[in-house]
N, C-alpha and C positions, 0 to 999 in steps of 0.2 A: 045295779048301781055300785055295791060295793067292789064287785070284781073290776068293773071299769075304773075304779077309783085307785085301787092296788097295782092296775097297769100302769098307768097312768104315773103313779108313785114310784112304780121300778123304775121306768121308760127316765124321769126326772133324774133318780137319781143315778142309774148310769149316765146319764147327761153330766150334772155331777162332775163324778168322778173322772170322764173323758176331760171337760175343761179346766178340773184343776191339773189332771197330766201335761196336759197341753203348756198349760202357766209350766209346771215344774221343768220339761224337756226346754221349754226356751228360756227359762233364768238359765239353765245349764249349755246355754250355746254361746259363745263368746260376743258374739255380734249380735245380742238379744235385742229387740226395741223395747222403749220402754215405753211406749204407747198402748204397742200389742198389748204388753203385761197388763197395764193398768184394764185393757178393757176386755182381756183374762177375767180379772179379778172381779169387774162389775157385773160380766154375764153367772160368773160362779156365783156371785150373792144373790143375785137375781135369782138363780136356781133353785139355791136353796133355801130362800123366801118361798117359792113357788112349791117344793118340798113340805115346808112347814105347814103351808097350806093345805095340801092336799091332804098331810098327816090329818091335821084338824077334821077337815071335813069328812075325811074315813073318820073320825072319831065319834064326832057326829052324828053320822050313819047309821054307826052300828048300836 
């Protein structure tokens, strides 16, 4: 359970870190939308809600 829990947690947060790249290259494009951005930003909180969680419950765990 815990090893499922750590992948899980990796997997998250290079999710993460892909999405907020993604938000960063397209603020940085001239022609950005700013729809995209915004729903950038709500799938990254989202994540890392989801992160937080997962930290907990490895916490938990162990």
């Amino acid at each position: 359970m815990k090893t499922i829990l750590i992948v899980l947690l990796l997997i998250d947060m290079l999710a993460v870190v892909a999405v907020l790249l993604a938000g960063v290259f397209g603020m940085a494009d001239r022609a950005h939308d700013p729809h995209k951005s915004n729903r950038l930003m709500r799938w990254r909180v989202t994540l890392q809600a989801v992160a937080v969680g997962l930290f907990l419950l490895l916490m938990t765990v162990s």
